[in-house]
Every structure is written in structure tokens, then in C-alpha cells.
C-alpha positions in Angstrom: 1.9 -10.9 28.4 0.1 -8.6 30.7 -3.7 -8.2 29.1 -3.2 -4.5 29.5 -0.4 -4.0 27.7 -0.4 -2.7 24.4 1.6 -4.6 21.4 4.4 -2.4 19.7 4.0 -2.2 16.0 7.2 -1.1 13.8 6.6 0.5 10.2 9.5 -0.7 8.3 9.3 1.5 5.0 11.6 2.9 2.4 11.7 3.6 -1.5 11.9 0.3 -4.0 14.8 -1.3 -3.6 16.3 -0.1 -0.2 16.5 -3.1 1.4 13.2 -3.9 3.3 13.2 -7.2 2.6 17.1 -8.0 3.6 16.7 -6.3 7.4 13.5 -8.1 7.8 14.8 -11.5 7.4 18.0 -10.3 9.8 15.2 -9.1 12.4 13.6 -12.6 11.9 16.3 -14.5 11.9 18.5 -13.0 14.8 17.6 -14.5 18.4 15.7 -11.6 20.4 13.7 -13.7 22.1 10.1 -11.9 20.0 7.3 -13.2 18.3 6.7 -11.8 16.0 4.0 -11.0 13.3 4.7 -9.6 10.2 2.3 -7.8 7.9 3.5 -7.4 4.1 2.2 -5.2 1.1 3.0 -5.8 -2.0 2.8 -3.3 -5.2 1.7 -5.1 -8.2 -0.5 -8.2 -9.5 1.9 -11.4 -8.4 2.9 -11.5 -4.7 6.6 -11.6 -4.3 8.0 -10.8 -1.0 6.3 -13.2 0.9 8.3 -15.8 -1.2 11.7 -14.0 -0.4 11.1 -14.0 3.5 12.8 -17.0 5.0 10.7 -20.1 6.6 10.6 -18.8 9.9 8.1 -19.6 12.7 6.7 -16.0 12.7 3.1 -15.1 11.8 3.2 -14.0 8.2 0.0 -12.0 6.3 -0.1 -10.3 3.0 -1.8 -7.8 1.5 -1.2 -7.4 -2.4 -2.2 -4.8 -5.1 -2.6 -2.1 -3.5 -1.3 0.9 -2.1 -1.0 0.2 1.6 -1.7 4.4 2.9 -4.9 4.4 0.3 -8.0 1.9 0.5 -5.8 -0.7 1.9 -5.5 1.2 5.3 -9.1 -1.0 5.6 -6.9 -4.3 5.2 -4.4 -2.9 8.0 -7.3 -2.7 10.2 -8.9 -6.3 9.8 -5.6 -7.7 9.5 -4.7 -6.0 12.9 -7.9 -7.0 14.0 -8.1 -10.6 13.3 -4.5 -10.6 15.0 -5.8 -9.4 18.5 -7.9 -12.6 18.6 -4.5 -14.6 18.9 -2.7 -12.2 21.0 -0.7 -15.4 22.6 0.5 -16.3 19.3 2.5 -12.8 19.3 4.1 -10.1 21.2 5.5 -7.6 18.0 4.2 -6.2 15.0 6.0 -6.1 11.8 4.3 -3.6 8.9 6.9 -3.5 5.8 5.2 -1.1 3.3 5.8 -1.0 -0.4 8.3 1.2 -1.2 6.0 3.4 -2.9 3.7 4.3 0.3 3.9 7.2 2.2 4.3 6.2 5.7 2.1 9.1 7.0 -1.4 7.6 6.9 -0.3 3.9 7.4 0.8 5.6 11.3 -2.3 7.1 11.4 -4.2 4.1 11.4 -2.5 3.4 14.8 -4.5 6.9 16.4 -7.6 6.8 14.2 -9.3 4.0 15.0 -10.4 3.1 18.3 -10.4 -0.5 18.3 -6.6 -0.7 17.0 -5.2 2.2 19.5 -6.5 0.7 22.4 -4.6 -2.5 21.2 -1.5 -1.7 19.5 0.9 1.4 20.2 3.4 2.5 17.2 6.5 2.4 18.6 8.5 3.9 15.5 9.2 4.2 11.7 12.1 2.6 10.0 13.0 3.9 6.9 15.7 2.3 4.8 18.0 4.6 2.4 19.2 3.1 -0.7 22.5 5.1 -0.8 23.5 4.3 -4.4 20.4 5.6 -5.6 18.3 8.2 -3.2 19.7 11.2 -4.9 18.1 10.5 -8.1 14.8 9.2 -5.7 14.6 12.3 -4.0 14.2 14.5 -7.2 11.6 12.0 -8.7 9.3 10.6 -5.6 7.9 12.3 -3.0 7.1 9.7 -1.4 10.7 9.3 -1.1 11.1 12.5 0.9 7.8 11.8 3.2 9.7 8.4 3.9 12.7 10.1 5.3 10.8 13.0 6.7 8.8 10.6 9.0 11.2 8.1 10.1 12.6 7.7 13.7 16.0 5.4 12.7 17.0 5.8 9.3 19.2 3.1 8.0 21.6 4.3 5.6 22.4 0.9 3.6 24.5 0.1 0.6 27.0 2.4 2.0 29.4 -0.3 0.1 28.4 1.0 -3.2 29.7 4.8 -2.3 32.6 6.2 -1.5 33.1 8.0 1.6 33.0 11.8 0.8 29.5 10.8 -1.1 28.7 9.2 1.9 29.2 12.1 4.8 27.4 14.2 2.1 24.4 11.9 1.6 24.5 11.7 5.7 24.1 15.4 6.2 21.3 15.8 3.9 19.5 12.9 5.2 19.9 14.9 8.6 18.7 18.2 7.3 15.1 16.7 6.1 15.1 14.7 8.8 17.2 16.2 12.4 15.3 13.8 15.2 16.3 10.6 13.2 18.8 8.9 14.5 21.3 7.2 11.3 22.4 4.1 11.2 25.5 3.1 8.4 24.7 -0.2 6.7 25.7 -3.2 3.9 23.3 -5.2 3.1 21.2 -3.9 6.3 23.6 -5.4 9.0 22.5 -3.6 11.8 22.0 -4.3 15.4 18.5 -5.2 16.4 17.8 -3.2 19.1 18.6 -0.1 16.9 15.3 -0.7 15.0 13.1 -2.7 17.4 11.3 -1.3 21.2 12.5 1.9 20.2 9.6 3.7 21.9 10.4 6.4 19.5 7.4 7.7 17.7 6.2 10.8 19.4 2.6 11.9 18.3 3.0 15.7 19.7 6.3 15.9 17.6 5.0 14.8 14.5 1.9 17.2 14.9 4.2 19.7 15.1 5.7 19.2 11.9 2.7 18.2 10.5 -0.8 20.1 12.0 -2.7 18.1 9.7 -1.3 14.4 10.4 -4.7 13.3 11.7 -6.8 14.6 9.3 -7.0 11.1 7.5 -6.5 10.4 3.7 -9.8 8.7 2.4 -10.5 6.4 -0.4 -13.3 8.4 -1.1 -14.3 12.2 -1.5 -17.9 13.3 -0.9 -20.7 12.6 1.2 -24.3 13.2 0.8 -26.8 12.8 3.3 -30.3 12.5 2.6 -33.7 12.1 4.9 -35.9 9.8 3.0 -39.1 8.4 3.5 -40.3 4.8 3.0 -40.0 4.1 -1.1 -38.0 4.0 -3.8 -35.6 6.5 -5.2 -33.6 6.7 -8.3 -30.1 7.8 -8.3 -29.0 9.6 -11.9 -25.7 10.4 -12.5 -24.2 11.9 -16.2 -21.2 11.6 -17.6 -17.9 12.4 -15.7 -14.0 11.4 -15.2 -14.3 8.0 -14.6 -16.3 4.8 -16.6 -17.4 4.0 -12.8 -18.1 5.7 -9.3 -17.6 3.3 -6.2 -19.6 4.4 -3.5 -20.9 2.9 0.0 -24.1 3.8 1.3 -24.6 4.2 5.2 -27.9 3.3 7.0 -28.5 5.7 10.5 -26.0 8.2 9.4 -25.9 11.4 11.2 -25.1 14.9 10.0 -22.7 16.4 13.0 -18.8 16.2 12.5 -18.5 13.0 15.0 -21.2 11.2 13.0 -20.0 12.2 9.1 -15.9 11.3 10.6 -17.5 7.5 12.0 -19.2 6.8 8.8 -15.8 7.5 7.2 -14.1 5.5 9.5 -16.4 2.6 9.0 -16.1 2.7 5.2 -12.4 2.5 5.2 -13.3 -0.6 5.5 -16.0 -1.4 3.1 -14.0 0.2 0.6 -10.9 -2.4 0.9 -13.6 -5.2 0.3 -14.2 -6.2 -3.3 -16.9 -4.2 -5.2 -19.8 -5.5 -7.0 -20.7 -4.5 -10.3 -24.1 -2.4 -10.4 -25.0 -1.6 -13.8 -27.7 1.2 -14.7 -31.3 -0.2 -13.6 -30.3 -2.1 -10.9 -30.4 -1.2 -6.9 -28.0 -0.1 -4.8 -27.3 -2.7 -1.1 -26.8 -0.8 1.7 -24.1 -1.3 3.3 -21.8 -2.8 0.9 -19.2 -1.4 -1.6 -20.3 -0.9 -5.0 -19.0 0.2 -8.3 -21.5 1.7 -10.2 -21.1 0.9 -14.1 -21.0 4.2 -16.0 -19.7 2.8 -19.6 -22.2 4.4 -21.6 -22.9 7.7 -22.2 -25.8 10.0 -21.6 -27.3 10.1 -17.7 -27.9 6.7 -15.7 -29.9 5.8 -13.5 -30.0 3.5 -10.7 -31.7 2.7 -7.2 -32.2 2.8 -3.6 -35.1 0.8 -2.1 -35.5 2.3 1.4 -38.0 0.3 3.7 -38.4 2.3 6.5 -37.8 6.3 7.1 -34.2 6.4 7.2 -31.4 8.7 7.0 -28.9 7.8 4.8 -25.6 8.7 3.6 -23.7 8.4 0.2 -19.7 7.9 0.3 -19.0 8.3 -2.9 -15.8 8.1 -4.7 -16.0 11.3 -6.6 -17.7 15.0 -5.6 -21.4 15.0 -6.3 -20.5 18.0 -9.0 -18.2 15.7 -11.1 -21.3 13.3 -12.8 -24.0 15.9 -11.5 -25.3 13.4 -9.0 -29.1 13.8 -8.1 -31.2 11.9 -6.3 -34.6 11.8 -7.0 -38.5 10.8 -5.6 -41.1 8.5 -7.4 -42.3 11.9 -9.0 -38.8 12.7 -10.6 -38.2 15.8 -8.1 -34.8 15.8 -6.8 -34.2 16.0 -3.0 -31.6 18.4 -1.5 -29.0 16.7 0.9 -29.5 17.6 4.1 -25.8 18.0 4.9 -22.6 17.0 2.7 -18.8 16.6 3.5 -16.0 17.1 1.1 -13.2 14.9 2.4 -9.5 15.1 1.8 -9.5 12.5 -1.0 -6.6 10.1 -1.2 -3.1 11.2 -2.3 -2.0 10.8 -6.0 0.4 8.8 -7.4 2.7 9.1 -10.3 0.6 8.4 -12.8 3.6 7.1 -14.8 4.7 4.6 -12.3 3.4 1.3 -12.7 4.3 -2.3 -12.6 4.2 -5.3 -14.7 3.7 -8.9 -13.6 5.7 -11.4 -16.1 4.6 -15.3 -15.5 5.6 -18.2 -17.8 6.0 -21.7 -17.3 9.0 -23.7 -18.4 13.1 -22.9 -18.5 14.9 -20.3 -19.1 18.2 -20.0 -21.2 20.8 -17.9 -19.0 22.2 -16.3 -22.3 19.6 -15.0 -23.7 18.4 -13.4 -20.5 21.4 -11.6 -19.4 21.3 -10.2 -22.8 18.0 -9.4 -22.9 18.1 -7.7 -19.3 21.6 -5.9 -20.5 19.7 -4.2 -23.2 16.6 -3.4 -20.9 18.9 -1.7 -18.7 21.1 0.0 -21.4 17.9 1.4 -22.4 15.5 1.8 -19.8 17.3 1.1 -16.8 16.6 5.0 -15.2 13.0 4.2 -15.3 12.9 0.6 -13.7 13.1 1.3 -10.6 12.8 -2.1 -9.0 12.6 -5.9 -10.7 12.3 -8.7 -8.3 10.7 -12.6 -8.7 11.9 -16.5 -9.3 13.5 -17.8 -12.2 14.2 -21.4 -13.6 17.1 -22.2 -15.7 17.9 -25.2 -18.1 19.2 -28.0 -16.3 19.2 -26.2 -12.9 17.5 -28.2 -9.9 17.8 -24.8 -7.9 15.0 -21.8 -8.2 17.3 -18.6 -8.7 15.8 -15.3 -7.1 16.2 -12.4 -9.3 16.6 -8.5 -7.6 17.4 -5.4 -9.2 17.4 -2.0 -8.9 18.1 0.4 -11.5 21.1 -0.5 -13.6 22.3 -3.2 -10.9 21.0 -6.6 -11.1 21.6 -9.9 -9.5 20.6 -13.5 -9.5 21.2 -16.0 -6.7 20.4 -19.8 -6.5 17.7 -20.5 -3.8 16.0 -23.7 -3.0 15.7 -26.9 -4.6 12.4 -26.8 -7.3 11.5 -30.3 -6.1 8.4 -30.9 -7.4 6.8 -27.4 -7.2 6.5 -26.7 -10.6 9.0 -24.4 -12.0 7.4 -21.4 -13.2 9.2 -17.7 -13.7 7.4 -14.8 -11.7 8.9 -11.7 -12.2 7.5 -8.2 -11.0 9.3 -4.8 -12.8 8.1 -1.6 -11.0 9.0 2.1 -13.2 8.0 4.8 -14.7 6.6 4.7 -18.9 7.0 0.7 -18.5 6.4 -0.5 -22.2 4.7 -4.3 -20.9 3.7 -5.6 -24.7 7.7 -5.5 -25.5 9.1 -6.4 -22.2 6.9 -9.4 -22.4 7.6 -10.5 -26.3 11.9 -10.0 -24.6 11.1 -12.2 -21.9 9.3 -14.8 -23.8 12.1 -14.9 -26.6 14.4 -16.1 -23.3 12.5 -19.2 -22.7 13.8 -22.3 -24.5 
């Protein structure tokens, strides 16, 4: 491959259940003559979809438990970077996002930061349509809507499970939201290749158009402070506020202009998709590293900055100075004004309500008892799970079975022989109002 020429990275997206997983083993499995390397996030505590991508020779890398647009974008980036230093291994990018991500800043990654836009060009968004179920999606998710709204090929699966005047409907709303999108009709996401690979689709002017604010970034974080300090030590007091904890990042050499405050930001992306360390009240603060600062108990707390040199330093804090009254203060307990702060366009919210549940027991399962404890689930609950998914093993079955689900559908199918990995159950159940404590006494009550 030329050393010049830029890799082409696909987003493959769409709500829980759509079929991601299905058209990325068909893109893996079909000969187009590509290497390619495929980056995966999952949306829970037990790692899934790796498991349910076929043994193929392409590159695979995972990023779990987290929301792929939100501090994870800092995973993208070193994942993408680390790739670059085996460009021969590759020649296409694969990035299948959890169903509940909204495409918009994962794309921006590919414009925001130097290193990766002078390496990798986006060359579209994929967005899978669950036709059975969308309606009901698009009145509960918005990240449902932002899916389709950004998507350059928009593949309209389960069209199997509608009828055909549902269908033509479904069609022409999906090409309201969306009118540049080309739709593709699928079952089981059976298209052609080439209608969601080198498409050479996504256009940056376009999407600014329908968006003016596409490349203002989404951060992890939502202040900055930045503070002229002399050689010494200074104690930072915060009081009570939202949160038993404040993560925050502190910068050495930070500037004040726009440029400097926006490369700070940039750079602690990344620092904030690193694990934190604990700092509880008395302790002091490294620079340079992502913290969480412990705020359990009530009443102000204090905590420190050693600074050797003069320095000019800023504070990327998780939540607004004015939240916990943040002040930082001299050896004489006078507090020093900022010379500049930034209020940044914090991360987008989730639905609070939607969660997921990771279920793992070891052992066998009796097939009964779990269809009946599934058909009650579903009787009962089944418009709020929107997605189930994991490995099961059954008495006296040498094969592992996978389990998917969406809604009130649910299927098993044997898999691979268990051979003498041992057989464990991993199940993941994503939804709204999930109720874990019973869900895991049903499941338990299965096993023999």
C-alpha cells in the first residue's frame, strides 16, 4: 500500500439488535480480497460480541464498558493509533458501535485529532434498521434517530418479519429523516459487499450543513480552570455537590488562548479513558494523570497540588467549578482567581433508565426451565428488554448454544463444541427499569 495513502474506516452502527453483528461476519467472511481490522464496543460488564464474530484471520480489538461517543473516544484513538504501527497487517477499518452510541462524535474522532486524520479517512456510516422493531425505537431512543440521521447506506433488515405495505411505509420514513442515504432491503443482512464497503460516501461539508455544530466535540469533562502558580503547595477544597467523586486531569504548560484550552482537551480525551486512581481528602493530586477525587463524606475537602517550579496549570474537571464550589487556595488560605476558564459542551446523556445486566454461572442448564423462565420474562417485561445476547450450556449437550434476543423474539442456536473450555453461561440483557436481583434468582432457579 502506497505510504501516502490514507486507510478507509467504516462506522457500522445501528440500535440493539439490528443486526451489526450478522453483516459483520458476512463482510468477514465473503472474499473481497481486504484486510481487514475490526474495532468492537461493547455495552455492559461481560464482553460478548467478540465471542459471536467468527474465527477469521482479521485483526480483532475490543473495547468494553463503555459508551464508545463518550470517554471511550480516547480508546478509539490509541486503538487507531497502535494500529498505524502495523499498517502492513491491514488495509480497512472496521468500527461496530454499540447500539446505544450516537455515531456523531465517534466520526468526529476521524477530523479532530491530527494524528488519526492524517492516517485514516472515514469513508461512510452504516447504519442497520431493525424493521420489526424501529417504530417503537424511534419514539423511545434518540440515539436511534441520530443513527439514521447520519448514515450514508442504511440497511433496512428483517424485512422478513414485515409485510410489504409496513415495509414501503417504514422505507419512506427512513428516507424523510434521512434523503442522501441510499436503502438497502435485507434478511438477516444479506447484502452485497460493495454496497457497504469503499463507499467514499461521507461528506464533511454535507454533514456541517445539517449539523453547524458537528465539530464542536462532546467531552468527558466540563470545566476548565487555569491557574498561574508559583513554586509551593496549594490545597484544592471542594464542598458537597452531585456526585460522591469529581474526576479531573490536571495539565502542566497549559495555555489560556482557544488553540491551547481545545489541545488540552484533546489530550485529555485520552487521559480520561485510562483508569482513575482513587485520591482521597489529604492526599496530592499527580499531574498529568486521571484522578477521581473521593468526596464520600460530607462537609468541604481538601486536597493538594505540589507545584515545583512556576507553572501554569490547568484543571479538567469533570463537573463546573460552581457545582462543589471549587477553590483553590495558597499556604496562607487565600484563594487564587483562575486566570482564564472554559465551559465545555459536556458529554451527552443517556437514558438514565437504560441499563444492562451481566448474568455468569458455571454449570448446566435445564432447557425447560429456561424457556419458561425467558417466556414469562418476556410476557412481562419483554417491551423493556431491548436486547439479550451471550452462551449457554445445556444438560447433556457437548455443543455451546448462543442465545440472541430482541424484544419479544428470542432464539437459541448450537455453536461449537465445549471441548474442554469450561462451560460457563454468560448472558448480557440490555433495557430500560431492568430489575437484576429477580432476573438473577430466575436464572439461577434454571440451572440443575
Amino acid at each position: 500500500m502506497n505510504a501516502m495513502q490514507k486507510v478507509p474506516v467504516s462506522i457500522l452502527t445501528g440500535f440493539l439488535g439490528s443486526g451489526k453483528t450478522t453483516l459483520l461476519n458476512r463482510i468477514l467472511s465473503e472474499e473481497h480480497g481486504k484486510r481487514i481490522a475490526v474495532i468492537e464496543n461493547e455495552y455492559g460488564e461481560v464482553g460478548i460480541d467478540q465471542a459471536l464474530v467468527i474465527d477469521a484471520d482479521e485483526e480483532i480489538f475490543e473495547m468494553s464498558n463503555g459508551c464508545i461517543c463518550c470517554t471511550v473516544r480516547g480508546d478509539l484513538i490509541r486503538v487507531l493509533g497502535n494500529l498505524m504501527k502495523r499498517r502492513d497487517k491491514f488495509d480497512y477499518v472496521l468500527v461496530e458501535t454499540t447500539g446505544l452510541a450516537d455515531p456523531g462524535p465517534v466520526a468526529q474522532t476521524f477530523f479532530m485529532d491530527d494524528e488519526i486524520r492524517a492516517e485514516f479517512s472515514l469513508d461512510g456510516i452504516v447504519t442497520l434498521v431493525d424493521a420489526a422493531h424501529i417504530e417503537q425505537q424511534l419514539g423511545r431512543s434518540d440515539e436511534s434517530t441520530e443513527q439514521i440521521a447520519f448514515a450514508d447506506v442504511l440497511v433496512l433488515n428483517k424485512t422478513d418479519l414485515v409485510d410489504a405495505e409496513a415495509l414501503d411505509s417504514l422505507e419512506s420514513r427512513l428516507r424523510e429523516m434521512n434523503r442522501m442515504a441510499q436503502v438497502v432491503r435485507s434478511e438477516q443482512a444479506d447484502v452485497p459487499v460493495d454496497t457497504v464497503l469503499n463507499l467514499g460516501a461521507f461528506n464533511l461539508d454535507e454533514v456541517l450543513e445539517r449539523r453547524p455544530t458537528f465539530l464542536e466535540p462532546e467531552y468527558p469533562f466540563e470545566w476548565t480552570g487555569v491557574y498561574l502558580l508559583d513554586a509551593g503547595r496549594y490545597e484544592l477544597s471542594l464542598a458537597d455537590g452531585p456526585d460522591p467523586w469529581m474526576s479531573l486531569v490536571v495539565v502542566s504548560d497549559q495555555g489560556t488562548d482557544d488553540a491551547a484550552l481545545r489541545e488540552g482537551a484533546e489530550w485529555c480525551v485520552r487521559r480520561y479513558a485510562e483508569a482513575a486512581e482513587d485520591i482521597h481528602p489529604g492526599q496530592a493530586i499527580p499531574v498529568g494523570e486521571h484522578v477521581n477525587l473521593r468526596l464520600e463524606s460530607l462537609g468541604r475537602k481538601s486536597f493538594f497540588l505540589e507545584v515545583d517550579a512556576p507553572a501554569r496549570l490547568g484543571l479538567y474537571a469533570q463537573h463546573t467549578a460552581e457545582e462543589f464550589d471549587l477553590q483553590l487556595k495558597d499556604r496562607e488560605g487565600s484563594t487564587i482567581k483562575e486566570e482564564a476558564e472554559r465551559t465545555w459542551v459536556a458529554q451527552h446523556e443517556h437514558d438514565d433508565e437504560v441499563g444492562s445486566i451481566a448474568i455468569e454461572a458455571d454449570g448446566d442448564l435445564d432447557p425447560d426451565l429456561l424457556n419458561m423462565w425467558l417466556s414469562e420474562l418476556l410476557r412481562e417485561r419483554g417491551v423493556d428488554l431491548f436486547r439479550m445476547k451471550g452462551f449457554l450450556s445445556f444438560r447433556d449437550e457437548p455443543l455451546r448454544y448462543v442465545f440472541q434476543g430482541v424484544h419479544m423474539l428470542f432464539d437459541s442456536q448450537p455453536d461449537r463444541p465445549w471441548g474442554d473450555s469450561p462451560r460457563r453461561n454468560q448472558l448480557v440483557f440490555i433495557g430500560r427499569n431492568l430489575d437484576e436481583e429477580s432476573m438473577r434468582r430466575g436464572f439461577e432457579a434454571c440451572l440443575i
